[in-house]
Backbone as JSON Lines, residues from 0, in Angstrom:
{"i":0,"aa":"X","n":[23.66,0.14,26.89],"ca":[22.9,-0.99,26.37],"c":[21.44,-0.83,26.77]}
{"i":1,"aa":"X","n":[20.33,-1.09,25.5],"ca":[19.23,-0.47,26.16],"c":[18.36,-2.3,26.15]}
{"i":2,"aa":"X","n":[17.73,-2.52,27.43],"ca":[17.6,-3.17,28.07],"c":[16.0,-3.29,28.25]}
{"i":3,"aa":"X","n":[15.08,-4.21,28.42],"ca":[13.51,-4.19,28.89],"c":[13.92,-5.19,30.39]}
{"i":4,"aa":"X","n":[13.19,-3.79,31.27],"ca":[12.73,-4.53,32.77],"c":[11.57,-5.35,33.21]}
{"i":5,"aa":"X","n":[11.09,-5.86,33.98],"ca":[9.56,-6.49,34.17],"c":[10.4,-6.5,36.13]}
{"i":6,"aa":"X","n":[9.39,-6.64,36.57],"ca":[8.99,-6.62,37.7],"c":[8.1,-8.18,38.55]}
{"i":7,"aa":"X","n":[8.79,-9.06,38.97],"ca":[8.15,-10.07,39.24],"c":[7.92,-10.16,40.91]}
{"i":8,"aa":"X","n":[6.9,-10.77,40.92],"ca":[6.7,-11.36,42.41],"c":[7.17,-13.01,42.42]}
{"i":9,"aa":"X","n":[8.29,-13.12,43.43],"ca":[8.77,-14.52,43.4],"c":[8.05,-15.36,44.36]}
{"i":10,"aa":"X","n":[7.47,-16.91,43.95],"ca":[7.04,-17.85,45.26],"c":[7.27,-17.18,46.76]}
{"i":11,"aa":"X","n":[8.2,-16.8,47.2],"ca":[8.77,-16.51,48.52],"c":[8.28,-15.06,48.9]}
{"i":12,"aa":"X","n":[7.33,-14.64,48.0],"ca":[7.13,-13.23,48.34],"c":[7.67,-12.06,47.94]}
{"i":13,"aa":"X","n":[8.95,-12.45,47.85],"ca":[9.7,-11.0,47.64],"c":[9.99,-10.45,46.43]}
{"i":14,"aa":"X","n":[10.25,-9.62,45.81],"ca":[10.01,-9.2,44.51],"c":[11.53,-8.98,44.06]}
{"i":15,"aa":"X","n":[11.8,-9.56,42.4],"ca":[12.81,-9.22,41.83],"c":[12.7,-8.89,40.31]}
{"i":16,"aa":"X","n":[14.06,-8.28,39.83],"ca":[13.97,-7.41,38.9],"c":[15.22,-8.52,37.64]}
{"i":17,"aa":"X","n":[13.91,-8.55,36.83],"ca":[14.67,-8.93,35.42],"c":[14.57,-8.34,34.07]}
{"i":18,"aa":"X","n":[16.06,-8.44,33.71],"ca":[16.03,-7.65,32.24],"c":[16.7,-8.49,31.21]}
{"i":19,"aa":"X","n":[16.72,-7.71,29.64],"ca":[16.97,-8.36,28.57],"c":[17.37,-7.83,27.26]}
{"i":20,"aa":"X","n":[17.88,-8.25,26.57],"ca":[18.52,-7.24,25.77],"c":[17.73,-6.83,24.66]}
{"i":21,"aa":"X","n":[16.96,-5.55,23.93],"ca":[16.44,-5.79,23.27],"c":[16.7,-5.93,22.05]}
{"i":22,"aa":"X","n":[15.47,-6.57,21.41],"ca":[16.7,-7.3,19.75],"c":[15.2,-6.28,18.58]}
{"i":23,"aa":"X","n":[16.13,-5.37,18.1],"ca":[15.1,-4.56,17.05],"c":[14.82,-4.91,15.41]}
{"i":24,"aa":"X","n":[15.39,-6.39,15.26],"ca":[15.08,-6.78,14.09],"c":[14.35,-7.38,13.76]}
{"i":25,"aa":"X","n":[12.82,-7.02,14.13],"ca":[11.47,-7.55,14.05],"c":[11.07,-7.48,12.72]}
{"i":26,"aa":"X","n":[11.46,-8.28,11.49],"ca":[10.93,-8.15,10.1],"c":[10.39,-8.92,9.58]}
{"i":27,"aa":"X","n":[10.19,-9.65,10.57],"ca":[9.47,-11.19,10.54],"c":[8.27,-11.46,9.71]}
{"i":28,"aa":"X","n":[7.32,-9.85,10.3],"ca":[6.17,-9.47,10.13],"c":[5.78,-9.3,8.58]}
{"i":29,"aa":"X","n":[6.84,-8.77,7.73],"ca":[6.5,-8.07,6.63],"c":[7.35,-9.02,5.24]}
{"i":30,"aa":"X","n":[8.05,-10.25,5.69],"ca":[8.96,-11.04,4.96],"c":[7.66,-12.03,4.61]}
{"i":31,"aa":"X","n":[7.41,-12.9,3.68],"ca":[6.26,-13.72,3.5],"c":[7.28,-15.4,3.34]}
{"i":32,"aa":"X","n":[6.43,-16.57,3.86],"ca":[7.19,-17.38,4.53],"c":[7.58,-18.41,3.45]}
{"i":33,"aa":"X","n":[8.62,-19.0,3.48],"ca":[9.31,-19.97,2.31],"c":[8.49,-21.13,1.64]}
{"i":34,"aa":"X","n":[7.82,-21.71,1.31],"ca":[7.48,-22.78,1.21],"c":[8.5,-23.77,0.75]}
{"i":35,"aa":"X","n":[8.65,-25.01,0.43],"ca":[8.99,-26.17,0.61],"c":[9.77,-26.12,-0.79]}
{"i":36,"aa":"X","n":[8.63,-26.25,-1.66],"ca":[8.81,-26.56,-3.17],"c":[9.52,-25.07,-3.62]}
{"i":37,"aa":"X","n":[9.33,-24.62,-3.34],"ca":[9.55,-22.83,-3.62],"c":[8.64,-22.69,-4.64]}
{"i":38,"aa":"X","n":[6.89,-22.44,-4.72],"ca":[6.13,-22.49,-5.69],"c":[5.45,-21.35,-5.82]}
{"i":39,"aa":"X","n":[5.98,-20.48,-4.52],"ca":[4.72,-19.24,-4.16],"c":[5.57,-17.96,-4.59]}
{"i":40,"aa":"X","n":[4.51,-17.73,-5.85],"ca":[5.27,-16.79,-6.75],"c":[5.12,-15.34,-5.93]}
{"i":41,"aa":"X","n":[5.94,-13.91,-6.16],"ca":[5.89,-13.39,-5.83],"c":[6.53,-12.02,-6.91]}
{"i":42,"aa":"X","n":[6.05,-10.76,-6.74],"ca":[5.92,-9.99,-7.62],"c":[7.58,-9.25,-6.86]}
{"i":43,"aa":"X","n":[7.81,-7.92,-7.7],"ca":[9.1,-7.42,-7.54],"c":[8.82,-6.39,-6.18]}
{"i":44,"aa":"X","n":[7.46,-5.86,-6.42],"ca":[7.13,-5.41,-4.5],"c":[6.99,-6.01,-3.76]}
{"i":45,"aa":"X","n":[6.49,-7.2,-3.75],"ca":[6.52,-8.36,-2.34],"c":[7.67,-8.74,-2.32]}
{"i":46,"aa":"X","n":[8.6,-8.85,-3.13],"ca":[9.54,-9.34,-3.08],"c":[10.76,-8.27,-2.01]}
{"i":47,"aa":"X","n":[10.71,-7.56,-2.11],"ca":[11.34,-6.27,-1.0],"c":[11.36,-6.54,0.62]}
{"i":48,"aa":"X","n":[12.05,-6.48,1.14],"ca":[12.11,-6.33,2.74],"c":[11.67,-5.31,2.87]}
{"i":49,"aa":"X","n":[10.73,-5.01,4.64],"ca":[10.07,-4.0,4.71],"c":[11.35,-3.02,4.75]}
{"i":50,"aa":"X","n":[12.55,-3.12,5.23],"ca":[13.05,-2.29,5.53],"c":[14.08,-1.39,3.88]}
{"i":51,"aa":"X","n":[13.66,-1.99,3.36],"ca":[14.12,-1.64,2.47],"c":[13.53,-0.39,1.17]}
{"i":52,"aa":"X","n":[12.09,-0.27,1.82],"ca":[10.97,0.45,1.02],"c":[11.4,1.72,1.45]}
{"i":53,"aa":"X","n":[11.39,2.37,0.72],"ca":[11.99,4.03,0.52],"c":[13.33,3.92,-0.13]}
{"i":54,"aa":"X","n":[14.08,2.79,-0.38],"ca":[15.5,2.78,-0.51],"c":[15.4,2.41,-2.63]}
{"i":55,"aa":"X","n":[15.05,1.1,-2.38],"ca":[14.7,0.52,-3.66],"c":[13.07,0.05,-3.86]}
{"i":56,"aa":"X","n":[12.83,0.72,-3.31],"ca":[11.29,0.68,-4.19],"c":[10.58,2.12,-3.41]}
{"i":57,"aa":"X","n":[9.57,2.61,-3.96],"ca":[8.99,3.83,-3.33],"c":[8.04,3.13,-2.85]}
{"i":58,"aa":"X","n":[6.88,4.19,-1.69],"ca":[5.23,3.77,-1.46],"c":[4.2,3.79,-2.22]}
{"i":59,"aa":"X","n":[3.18,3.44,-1.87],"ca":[2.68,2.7,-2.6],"c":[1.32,4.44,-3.21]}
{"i":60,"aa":"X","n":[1.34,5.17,-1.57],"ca":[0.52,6.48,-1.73],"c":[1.03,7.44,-1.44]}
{"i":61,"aa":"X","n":[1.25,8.55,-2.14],"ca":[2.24,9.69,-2.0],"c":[1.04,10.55,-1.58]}
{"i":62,"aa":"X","n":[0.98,11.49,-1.42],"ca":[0.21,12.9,-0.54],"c":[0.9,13.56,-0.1]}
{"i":63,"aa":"X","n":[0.34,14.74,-1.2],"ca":[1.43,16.31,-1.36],"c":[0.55,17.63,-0.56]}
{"i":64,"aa":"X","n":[-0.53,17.15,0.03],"ca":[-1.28,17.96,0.6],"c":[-1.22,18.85,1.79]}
{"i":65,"aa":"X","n":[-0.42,17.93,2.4],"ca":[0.24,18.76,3.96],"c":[1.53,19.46,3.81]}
{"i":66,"aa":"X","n":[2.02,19.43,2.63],"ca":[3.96,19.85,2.28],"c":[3.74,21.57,3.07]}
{"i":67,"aa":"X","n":[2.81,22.16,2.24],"ca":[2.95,23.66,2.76],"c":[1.17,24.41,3.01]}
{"i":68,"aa":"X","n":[1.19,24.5,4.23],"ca":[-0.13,24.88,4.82],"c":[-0.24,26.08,5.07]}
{"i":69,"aa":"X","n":[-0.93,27.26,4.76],"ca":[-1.08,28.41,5.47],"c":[-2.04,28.65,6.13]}
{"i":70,"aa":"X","n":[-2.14,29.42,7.18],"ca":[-3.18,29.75,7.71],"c":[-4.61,29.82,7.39]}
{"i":71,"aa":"X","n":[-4.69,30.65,6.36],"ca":[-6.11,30.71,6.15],"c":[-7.08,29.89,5.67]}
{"i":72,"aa":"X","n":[-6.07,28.67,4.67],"ca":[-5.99,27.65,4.25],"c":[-6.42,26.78,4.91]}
{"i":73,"aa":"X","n":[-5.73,26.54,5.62],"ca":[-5.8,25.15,6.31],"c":[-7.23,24.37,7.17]}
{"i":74,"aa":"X","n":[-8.37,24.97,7.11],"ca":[-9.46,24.28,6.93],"c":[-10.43,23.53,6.06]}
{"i":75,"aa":"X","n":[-9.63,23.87,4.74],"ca":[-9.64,23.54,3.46],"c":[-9.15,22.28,3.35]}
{"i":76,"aa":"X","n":[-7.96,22.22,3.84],"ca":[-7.09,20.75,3.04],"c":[-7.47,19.76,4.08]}
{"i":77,"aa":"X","n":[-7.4,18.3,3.35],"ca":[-7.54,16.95,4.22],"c":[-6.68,16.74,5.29]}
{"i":78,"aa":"X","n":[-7.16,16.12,6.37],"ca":[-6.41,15.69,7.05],"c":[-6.39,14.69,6.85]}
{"i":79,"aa":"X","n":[-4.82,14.08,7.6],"ca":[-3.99,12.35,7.31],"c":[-4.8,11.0,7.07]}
{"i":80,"aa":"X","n":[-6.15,11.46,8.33],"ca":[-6.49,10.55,8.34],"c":[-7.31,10.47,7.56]}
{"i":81,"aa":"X","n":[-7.71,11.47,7.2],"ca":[-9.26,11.37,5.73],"c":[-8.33,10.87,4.85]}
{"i":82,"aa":"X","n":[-7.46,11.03,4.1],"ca":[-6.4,11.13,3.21],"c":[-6.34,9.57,3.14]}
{"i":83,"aa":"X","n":[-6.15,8.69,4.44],"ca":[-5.59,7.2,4.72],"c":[-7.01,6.42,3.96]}
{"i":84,"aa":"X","n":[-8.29,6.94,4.75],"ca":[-9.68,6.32,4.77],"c":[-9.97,6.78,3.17]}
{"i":85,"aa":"X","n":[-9.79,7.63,2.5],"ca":[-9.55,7.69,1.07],"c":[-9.13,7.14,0.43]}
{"i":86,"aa":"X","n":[-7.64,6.45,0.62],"ca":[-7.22,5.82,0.05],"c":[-7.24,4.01,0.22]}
{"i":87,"aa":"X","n":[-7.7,4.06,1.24],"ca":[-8.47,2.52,1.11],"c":[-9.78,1.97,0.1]}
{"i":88,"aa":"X","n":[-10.64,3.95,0.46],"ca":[-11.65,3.41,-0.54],"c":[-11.7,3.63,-1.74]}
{"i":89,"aa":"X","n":[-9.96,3.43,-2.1],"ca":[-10.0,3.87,-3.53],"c":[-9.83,2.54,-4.03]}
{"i":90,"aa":"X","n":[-8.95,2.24,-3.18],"ca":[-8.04,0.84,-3.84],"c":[-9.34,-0.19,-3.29]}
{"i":91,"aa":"X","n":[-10.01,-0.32,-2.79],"ca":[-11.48,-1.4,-2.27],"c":[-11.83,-1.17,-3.72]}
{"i":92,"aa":"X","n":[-12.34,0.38,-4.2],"ca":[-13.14,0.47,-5.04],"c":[-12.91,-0.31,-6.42]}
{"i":93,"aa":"X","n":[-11.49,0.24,-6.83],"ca":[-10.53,-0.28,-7.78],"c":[-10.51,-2.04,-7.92]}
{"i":94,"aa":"X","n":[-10.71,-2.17,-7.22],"ca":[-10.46,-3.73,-7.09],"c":[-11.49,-4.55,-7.52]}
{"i":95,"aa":"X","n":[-13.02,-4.03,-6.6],"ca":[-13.86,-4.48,-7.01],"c":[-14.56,-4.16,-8.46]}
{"i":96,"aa":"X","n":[-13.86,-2.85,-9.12],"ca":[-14.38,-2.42,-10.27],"c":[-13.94,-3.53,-11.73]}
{"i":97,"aa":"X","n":[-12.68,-3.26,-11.3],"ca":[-11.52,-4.42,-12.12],"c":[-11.53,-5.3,-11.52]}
{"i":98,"aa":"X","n":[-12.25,-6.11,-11.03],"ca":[-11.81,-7.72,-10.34],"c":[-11.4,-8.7,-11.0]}
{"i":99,"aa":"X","n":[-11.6,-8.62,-12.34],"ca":[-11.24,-10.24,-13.3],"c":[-9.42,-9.86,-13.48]}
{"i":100,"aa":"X","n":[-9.46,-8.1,-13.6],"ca":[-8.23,-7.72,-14.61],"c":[-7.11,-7.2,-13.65]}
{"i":101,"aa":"X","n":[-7.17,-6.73,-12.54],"ca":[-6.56,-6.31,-11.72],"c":[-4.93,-7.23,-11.49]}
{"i":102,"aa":"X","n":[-3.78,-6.31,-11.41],"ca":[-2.82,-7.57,-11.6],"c":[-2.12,-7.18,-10.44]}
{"i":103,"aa":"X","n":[-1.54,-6.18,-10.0],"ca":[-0.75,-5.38,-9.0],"c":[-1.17,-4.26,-8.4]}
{"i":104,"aa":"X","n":[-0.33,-3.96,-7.21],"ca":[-0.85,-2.83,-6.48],"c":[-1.64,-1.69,-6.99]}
{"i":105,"aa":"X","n":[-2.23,-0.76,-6.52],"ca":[-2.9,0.45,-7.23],"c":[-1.93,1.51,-6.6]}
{"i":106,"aa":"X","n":[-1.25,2.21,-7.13],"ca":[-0.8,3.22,-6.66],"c":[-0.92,4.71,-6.86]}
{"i":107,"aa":"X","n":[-1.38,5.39,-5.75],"ca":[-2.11,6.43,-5.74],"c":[-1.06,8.03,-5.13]}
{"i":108,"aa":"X","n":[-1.14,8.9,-5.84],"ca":[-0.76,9.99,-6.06],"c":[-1.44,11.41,-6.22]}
{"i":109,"aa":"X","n":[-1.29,11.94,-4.91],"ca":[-2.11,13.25,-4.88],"c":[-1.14,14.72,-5.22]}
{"i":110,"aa":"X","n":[-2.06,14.91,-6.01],"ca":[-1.37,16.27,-6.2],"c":[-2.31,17.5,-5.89]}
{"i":111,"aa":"X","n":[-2.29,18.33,-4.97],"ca":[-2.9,19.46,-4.8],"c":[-4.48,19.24,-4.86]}
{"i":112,"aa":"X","n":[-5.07,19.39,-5.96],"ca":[-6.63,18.95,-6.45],"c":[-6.41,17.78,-7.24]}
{"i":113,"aa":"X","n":[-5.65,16.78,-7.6],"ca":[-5.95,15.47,-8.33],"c":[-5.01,14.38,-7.71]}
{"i":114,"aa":"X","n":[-6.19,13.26,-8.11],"ca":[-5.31,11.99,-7.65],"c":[-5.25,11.62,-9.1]}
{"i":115,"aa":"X","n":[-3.92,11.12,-9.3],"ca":[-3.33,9.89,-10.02],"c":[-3.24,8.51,-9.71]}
{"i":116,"aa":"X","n":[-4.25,7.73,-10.34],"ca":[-4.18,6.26,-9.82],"c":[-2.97,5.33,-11.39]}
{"i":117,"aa":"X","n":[-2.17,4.7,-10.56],"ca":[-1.79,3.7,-11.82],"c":[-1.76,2.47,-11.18]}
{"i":118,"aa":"X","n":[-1.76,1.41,-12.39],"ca":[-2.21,0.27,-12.09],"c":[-2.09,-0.88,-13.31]}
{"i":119,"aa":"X","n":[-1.65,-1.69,-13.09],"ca":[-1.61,-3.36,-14.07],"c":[-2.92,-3.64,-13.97]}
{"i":120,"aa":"X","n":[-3.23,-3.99,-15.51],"ca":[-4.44,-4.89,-15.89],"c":[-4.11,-6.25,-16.91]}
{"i":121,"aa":"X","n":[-4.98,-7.01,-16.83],"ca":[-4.58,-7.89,-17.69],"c":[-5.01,-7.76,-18.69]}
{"i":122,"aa":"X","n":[-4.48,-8.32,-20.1],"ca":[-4.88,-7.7,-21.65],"c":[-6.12,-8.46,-22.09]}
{"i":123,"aa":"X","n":[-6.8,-8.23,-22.21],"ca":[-8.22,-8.94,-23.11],"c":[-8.32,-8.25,-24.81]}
{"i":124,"aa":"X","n":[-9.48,-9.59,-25.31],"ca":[-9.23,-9.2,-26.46],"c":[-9.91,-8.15,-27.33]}
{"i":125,"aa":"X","n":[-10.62,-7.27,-26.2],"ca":[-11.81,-6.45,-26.51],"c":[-10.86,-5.27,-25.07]}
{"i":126,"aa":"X","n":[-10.69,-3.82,-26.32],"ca":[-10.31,-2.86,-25.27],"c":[-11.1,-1.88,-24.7]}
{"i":127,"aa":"X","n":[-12.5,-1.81,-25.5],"ca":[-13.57,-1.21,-24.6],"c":[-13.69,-1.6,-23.65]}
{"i":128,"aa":"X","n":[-13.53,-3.31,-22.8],"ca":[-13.82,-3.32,-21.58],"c":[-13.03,-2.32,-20.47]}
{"i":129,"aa":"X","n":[-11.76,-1.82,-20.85],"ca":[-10.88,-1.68,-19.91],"c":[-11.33,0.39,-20.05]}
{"i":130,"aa":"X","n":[-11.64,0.44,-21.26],"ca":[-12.02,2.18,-21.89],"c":[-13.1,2.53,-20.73]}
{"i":131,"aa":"X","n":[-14.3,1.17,-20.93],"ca":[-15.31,1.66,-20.32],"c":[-15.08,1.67,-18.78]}
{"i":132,"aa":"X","n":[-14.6,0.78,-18.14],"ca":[-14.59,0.56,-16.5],"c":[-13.36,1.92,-16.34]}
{"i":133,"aa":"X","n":[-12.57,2.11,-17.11],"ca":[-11.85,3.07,-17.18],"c":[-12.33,4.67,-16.71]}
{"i":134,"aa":"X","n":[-13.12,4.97,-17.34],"ca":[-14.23,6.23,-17.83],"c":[-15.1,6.17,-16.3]}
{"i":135,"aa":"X","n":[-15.95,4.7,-16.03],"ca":[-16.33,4.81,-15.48],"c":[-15.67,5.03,-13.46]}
{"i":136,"aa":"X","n":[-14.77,4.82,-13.49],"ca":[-13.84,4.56,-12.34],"c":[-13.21,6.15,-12.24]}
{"i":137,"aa":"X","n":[-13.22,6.65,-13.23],"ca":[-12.86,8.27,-13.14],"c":[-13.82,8.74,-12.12]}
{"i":138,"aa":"X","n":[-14.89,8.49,-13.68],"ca":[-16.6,9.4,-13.02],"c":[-17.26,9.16,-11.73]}
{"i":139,"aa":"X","n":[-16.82,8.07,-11.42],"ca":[-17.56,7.71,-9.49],"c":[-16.62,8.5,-9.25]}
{"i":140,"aa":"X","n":[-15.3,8.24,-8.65],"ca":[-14.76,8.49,-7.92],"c":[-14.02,10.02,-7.61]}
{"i":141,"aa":"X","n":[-14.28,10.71,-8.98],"ca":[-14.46,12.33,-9.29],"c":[-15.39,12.5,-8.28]}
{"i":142,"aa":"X","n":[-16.68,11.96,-8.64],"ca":[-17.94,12.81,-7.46],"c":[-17.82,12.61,-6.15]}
{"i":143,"aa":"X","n":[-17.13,11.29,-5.96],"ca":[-17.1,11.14,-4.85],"c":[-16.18,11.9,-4.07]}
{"i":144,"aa":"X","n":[-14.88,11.96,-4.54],"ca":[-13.38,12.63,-3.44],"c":[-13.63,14.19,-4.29]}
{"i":145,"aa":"X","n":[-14.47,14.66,-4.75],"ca":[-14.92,15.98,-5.55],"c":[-13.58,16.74,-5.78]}
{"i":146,"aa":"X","n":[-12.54,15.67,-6.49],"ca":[-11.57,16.4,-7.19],"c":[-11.27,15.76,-8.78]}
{"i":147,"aa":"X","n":[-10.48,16.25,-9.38],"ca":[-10.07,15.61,-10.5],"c":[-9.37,13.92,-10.2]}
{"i":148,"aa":"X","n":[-9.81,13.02,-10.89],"ca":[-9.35,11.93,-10.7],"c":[-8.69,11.53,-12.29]}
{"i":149,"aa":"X","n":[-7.66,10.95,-12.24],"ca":[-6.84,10.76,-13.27],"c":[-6.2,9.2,-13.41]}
{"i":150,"aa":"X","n":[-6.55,8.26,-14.37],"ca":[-6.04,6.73,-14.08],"c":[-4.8,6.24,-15.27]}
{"i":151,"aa":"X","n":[-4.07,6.2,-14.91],"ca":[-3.39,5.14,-15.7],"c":[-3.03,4.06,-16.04]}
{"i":152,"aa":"X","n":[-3.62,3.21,-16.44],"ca":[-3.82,1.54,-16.51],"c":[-2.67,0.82,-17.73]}
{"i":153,"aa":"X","n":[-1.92,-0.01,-17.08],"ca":[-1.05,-0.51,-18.85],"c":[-1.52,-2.4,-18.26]}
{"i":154,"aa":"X","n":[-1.66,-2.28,-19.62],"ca":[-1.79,-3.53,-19.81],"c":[-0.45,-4.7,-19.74]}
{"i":155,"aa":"X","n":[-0.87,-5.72,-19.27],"ca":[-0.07,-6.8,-19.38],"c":[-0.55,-8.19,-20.21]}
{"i":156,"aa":"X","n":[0.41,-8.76,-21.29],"ca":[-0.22,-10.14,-22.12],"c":[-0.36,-11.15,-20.99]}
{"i":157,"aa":"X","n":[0.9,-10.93,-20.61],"ca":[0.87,-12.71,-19.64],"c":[1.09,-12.23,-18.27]}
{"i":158,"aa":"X","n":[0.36,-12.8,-17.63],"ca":[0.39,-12.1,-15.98],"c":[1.83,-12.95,-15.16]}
{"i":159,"aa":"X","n":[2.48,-13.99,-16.26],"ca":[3.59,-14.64,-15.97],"c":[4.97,-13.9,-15.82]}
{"i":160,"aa":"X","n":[4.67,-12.77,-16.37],"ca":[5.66,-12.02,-16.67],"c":[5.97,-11.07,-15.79]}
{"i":161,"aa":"X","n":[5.03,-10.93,-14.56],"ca":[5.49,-9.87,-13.5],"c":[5.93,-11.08,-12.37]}
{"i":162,"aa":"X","n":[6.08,-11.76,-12.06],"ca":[7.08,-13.19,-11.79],"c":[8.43,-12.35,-11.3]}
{"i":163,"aa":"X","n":[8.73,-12.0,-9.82],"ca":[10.1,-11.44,-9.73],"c":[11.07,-12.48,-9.22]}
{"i":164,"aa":"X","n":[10.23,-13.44,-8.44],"ca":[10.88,-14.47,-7.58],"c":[10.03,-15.73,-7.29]}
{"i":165,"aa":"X","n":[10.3,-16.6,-7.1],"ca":[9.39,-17.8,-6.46],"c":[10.29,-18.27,-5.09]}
{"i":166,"aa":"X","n":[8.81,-18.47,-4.25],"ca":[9.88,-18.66,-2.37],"c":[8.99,-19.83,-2.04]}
């Protein structure tokens, strides 16, 4: 039985030893909390227990960059953590680019020299807006991570419709 100790000093001076059982079902963290009315809508990925991600739903950023490294190579390719700080400032970027239209996660996919971004937008009645921020969200972010950048955006009519649950 695996157990947490602590070490106390008692009033009387003398020191004693207490333990406890530990309890590893800390999911507290990643479950989002009930409300009353049950009004707080929630999509089919929030809707997931953390522990459940890899099982029925995948992540959110894949990175194929570290699979097979060779020697001579390997000052070349990103490391984890550039890779992490990349992918924050993709999805920052993304967000603020699309801010009216943005509906769900951005999910990002590296392959060798290209990222694949896909992503929910909401439908408007003019599709140049989405062509142009489109085009343009390539072209920054090409110069910036100086690889091929690749987006796939689908539209959604009613943003009512990605609705997986209400809690």
């Amino acid at each position: 039985m695996l157990s947490r100790y602590s070490v106390s000093t008692l009033p009387c001076g003398c020191r004693g030893l207490h333990s406890s059982a530990l309890v590893f079902k800390n999911i507290r963290t990643g479950v989002p909390k009930v409300t009353n009315n049950r009004s707080k809508p929630l999509t089919y990925e929030q809707a997931q227990k953390p522990g459940r991600i890899g099982v029925t739903k995948y992540w959110n950023s894949i990175d194929t960059s570290a699979l097979f490294i060779e020697k001579e190579y390997k000052k070349w390719l990103p490391r984890s953590s550039e890779v992490a700080v990349e992918d924050v400032f993709i999805r920052k970027f993304i967000s603020g680019t699309f801010q009216e239209y943005l509906l769900g996660e951005v999910i990002i996919k590296r392959r060798v020299n290209m990222v694949n971004l896909a992503f929910l937008v909401k439908r408007t009645p003019s599709t140049r807006t989405h062509y142009f921020l489109k085009g343009y969200t390539e072209a920054m972010l090409s110069k910036y991570l100086k690889c091929i950048v690749k987006i796939e955006i689908q539209t959604v009519e009613n943003p009512r419709s990605l609705i997986f649950k209400k809690i």
